[in-house]
C-alpha positions as CSV (number, residue, x, y, z in Angstrom):
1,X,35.1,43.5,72.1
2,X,36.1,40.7,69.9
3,X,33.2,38.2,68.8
4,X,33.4,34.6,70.7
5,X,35.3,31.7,68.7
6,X,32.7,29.6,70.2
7,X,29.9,31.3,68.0
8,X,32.1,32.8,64.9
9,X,35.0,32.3,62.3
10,X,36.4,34.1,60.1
11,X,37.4,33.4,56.7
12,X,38.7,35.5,53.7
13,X,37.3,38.4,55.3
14,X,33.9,37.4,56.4
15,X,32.3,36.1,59.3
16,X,30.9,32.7,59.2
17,X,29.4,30.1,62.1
18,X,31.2,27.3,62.7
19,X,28.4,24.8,63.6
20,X,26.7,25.1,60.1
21,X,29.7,25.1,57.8
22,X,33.4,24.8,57.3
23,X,36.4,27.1,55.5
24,X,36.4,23.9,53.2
25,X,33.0,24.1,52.3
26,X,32.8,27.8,51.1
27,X,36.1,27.6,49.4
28,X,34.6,24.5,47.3
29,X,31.1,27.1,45.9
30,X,33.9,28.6,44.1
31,X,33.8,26.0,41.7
32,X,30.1,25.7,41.8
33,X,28.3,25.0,38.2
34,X,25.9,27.7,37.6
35,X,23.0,27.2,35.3
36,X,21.4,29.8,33.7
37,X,18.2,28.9,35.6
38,X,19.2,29.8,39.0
39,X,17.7,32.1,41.0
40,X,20.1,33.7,43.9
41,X,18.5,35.5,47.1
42,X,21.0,37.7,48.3
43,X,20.6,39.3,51.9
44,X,22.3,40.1,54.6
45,X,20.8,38.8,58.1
46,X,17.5,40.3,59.2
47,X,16.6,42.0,55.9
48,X,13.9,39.9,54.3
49,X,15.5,36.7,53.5
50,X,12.2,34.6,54.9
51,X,10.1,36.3,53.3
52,X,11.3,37.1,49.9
53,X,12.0,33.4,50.1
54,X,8.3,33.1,50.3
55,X,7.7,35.4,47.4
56,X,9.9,33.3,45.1
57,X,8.4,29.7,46.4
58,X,4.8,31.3,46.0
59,X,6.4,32.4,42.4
60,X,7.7,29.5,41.4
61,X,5.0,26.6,43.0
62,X,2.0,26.2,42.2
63,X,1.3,23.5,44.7
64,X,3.1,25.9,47.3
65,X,0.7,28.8,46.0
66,X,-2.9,26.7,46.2
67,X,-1.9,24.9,49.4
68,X,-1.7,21.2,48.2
69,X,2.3,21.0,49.0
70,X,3.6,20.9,52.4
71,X,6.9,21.6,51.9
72,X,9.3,24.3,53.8
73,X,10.9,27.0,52.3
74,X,13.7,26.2,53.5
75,X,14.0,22.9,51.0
76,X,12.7,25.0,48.3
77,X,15.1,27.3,48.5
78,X,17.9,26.3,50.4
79,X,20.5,28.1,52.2
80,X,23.8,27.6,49.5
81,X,26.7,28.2,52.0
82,X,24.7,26.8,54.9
83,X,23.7,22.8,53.8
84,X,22.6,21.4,56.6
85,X,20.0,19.1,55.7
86,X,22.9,18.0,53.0
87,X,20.9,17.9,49.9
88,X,21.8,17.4,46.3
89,X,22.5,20.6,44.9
90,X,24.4,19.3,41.9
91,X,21.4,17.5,40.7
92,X,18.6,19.3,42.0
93,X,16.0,20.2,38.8
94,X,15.8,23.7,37.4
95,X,14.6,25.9,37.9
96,X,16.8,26.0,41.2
97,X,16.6,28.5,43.8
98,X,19.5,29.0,46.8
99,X,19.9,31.9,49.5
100,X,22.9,33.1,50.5
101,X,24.2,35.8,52.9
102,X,27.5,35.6,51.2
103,X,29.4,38.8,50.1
104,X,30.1,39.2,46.3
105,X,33.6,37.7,46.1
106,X,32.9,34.5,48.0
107,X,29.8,33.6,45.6
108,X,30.3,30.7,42.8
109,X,32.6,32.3,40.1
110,X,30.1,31.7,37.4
111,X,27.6,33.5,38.8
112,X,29.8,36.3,37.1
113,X,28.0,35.1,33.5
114,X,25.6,37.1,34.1
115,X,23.0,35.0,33.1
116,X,21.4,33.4,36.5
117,X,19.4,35.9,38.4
118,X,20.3,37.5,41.8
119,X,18.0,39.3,43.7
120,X,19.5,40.9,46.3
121,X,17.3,43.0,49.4
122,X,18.7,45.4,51.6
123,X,16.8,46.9,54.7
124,X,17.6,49.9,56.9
125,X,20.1,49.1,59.3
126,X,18.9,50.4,62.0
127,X,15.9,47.9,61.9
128,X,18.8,46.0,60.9
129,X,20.7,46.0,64.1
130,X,17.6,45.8,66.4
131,X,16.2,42.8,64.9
132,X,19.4,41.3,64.3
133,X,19.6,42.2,68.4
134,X,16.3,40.6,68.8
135,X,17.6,37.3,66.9
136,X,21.0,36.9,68.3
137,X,19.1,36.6,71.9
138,X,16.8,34.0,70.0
139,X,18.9,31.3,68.1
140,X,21.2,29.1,70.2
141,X,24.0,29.5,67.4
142,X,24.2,32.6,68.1
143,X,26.6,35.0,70.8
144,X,23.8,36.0,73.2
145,X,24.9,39.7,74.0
146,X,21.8,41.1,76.6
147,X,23.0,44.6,76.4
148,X,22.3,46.4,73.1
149,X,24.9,48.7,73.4
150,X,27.4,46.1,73.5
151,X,25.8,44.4,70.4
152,X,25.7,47.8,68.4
153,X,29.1,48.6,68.9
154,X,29.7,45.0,67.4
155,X,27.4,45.7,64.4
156,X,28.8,49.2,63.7
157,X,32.1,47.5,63.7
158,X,32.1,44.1,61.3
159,X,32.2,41.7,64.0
160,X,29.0,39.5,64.1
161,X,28.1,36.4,61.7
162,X,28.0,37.9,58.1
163,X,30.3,40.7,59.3
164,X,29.7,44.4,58.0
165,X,26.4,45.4,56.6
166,X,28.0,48.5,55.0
167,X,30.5,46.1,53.6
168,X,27.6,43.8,52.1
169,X,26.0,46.3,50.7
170,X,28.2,48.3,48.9
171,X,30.1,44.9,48.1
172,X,27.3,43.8,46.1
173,X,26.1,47.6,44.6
174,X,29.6,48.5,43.3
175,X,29.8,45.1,41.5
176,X,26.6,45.1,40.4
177,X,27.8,45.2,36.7
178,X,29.6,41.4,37.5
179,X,25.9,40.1,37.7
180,X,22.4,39.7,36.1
181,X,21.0,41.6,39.8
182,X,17.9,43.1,40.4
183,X,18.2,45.5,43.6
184,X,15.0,45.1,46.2
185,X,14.2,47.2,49.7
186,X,12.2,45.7,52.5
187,X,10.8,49.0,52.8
188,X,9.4,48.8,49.1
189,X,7.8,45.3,49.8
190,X,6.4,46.9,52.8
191,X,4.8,49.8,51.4
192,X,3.7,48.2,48.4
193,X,4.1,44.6,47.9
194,X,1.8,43.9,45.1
195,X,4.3,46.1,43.3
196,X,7.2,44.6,44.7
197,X,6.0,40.9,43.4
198,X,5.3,42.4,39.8
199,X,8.8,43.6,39.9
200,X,10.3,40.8,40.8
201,X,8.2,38.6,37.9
202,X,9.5,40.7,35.4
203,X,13.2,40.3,36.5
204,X,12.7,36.8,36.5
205,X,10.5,36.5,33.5
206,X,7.3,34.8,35.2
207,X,4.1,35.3,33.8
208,X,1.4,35.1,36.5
209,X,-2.6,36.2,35.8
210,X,-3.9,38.2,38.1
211,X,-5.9,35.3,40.4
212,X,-2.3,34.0,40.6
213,X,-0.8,37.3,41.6
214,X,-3.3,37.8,43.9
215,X,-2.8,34.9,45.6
216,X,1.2,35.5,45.7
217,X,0.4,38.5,47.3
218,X,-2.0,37.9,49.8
219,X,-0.2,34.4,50.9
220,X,3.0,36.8,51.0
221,X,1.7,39.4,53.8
222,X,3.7,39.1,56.9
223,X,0.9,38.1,59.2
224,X,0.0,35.1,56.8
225,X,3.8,33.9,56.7
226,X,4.3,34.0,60.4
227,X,0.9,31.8,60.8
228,X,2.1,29.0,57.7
229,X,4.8,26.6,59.3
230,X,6.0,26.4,55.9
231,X,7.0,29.4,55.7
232,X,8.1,31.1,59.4
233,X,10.9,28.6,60.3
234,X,9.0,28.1,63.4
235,X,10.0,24.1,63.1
236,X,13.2,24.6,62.7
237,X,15.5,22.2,64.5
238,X,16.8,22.9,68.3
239,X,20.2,23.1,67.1
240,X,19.4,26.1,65.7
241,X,16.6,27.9,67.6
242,X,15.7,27.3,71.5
243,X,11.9,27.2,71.3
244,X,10.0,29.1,73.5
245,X,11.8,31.5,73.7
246,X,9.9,33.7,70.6
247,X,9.5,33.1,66.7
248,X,12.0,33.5,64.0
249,X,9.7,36.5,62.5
250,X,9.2,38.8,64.9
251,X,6.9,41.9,63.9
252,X,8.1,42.6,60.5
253,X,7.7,46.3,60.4
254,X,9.4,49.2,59.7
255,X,11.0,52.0,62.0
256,X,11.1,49.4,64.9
257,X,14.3,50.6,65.5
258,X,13.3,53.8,67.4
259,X,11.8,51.5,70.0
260,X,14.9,50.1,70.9
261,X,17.7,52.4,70.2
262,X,18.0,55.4,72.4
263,X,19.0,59.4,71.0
264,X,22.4,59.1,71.5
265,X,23.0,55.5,70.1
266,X,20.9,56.5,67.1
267,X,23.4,59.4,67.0
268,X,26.5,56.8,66.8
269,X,24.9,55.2,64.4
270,X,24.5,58.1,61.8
271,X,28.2,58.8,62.7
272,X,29.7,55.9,61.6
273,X,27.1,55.5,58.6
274,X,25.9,58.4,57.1
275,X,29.4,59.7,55.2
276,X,29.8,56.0,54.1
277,X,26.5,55.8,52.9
278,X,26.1,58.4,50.5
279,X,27.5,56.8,47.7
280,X,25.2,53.8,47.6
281,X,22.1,56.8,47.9
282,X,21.3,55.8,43.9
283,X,20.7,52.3,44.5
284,X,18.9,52.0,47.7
285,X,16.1,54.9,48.1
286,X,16.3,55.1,52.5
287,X,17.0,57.3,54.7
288,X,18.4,55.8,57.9
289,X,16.2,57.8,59.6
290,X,13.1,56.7,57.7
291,X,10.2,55.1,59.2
292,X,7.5,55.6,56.7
């Protein structure tokens, strides 16, 4: 079953929607001045993007950190292929941060210096394809597909916005030597987000004392983010989510994926997955079948 026109393009191999940016558009990042400043949040959908994007604003500002700024994450660090709210990003001060679900060879070529900083997160994707389920049902740019079958047969194949997360993945961990990347799992954040944060101020070279950590960390839990509108995308315009119909972060957890998918659709899953996995075993520390 081929993805809807209405809701999806493709170009140069990927998936893209067509309501938030053109072919011309993305071709253009190529060109893209990096500065060695520039901090990259690489995802693919459903996989921590919010939230690490909470981590790096909490990071970063100090007035997002203490409370005294009201400002979104998503103007602090803005979606690179995705400008919507069209803002400057040629003259935006430094240090700048972007996110990006882009695969490796569609990102600005001189990301390739290896001197700006990626940070890339990658999530099981079985929890994956359920929230990504959840989601599609959620945002009005989106294909609405009620059965999950359906919609895991579309995931397993490449055809949904951002295309294959095999393909993303293993995109970005077999060229990992092309960039200055530091490699992330939800699952670590989950299980130990204190230590997730101090990795991630070390890759980026941010010196935080420990009431400032502390603060990172506890305004970075999942049930803090999904209660700050600056950082649960709860406001986000109708053109992009129907309200009322359930929040942008859903439950945040781990394993979720056994409450949706049944035996045999689990089965499918490791069928298509599991052989093609193996390689990427040294970067990413999962199981598919984890839920610890």
């Amino acid at each position: 079953m081929e993805p809807s026109e209405e809701f999806v393009f493709k170009h140069k191999g990927f998936y893209f929607q067509p309501d938030l940016v053109t072919p011309e558009y993305i071709d253009s990042l190529e060109d893209f001045e990096i500065r060695d400043s520039d901090v990259f949040i690489v995802t693919y959908p459903k996989s921590g993007t919010v939230w690490t994007q909470n981590i790096l604003c909490l990071i970063y500002h100090e007035g997002h950190r203490d409370g005294t700024e009201n400002m979104e994450i998503k103007y602090r660090v803005p979606w690179l292929e995705y400008n919507i709210y069209n803002m400057d990003y040629v003259h935006r001060p430094s240090p700048r941060l972007f996110t990006t679900h882009l695969p490796y060879y569609l990102v600005p070529r001189d990301l390739r210096n290896r001197r700006a900083k990626v940070i890339y997160v990658a999530r099981n994707p079985k929890d994956v394809a359920v929230s990504y389920f959840h989601f599609s049902n959620l945002s009005v740019t989106l294909e609405t597909i009620p059965d999950f079958n359906i919609f895991l047969e579309r995931f397993l194949a490449g055809k949904v916005a951002s295309s294959s997360w095999l393909d993303h993945v293993r995109g970005w961990s077999t060229h990992r030597e092309e960039f200055n990347i530091f490699f992330l799992t939800y699952e670590e954040m989950k299980k130990d987000l204190r230590g997730a944060v101090l990795k991630i101020c070390k890759f980026l070279g941010k010196q935080l004392n420990e009431k400032e950590l502390d603060t990172v960390v506890e305004n970075a839990t999942f049930d803090k983010m999904k209660t700050d509108p600056r950082a649960n995308y709860d406001s986000m315009q109708s053109n992009l989510q129907e309200r009322g119909k359930g929040h942008f972060l859903r439950k945040g957890i781990i394993g979720d994926w056994k409450n949706t998918m049944t035996v045999a659709q689990s089965e499918r899953f490791d069928n298509v997955f599991k052989e093609k996995m193996k390689d990427l075993s040294s970067t990413f520390s999962w199981d598919i079948n984890d839920d610890i």
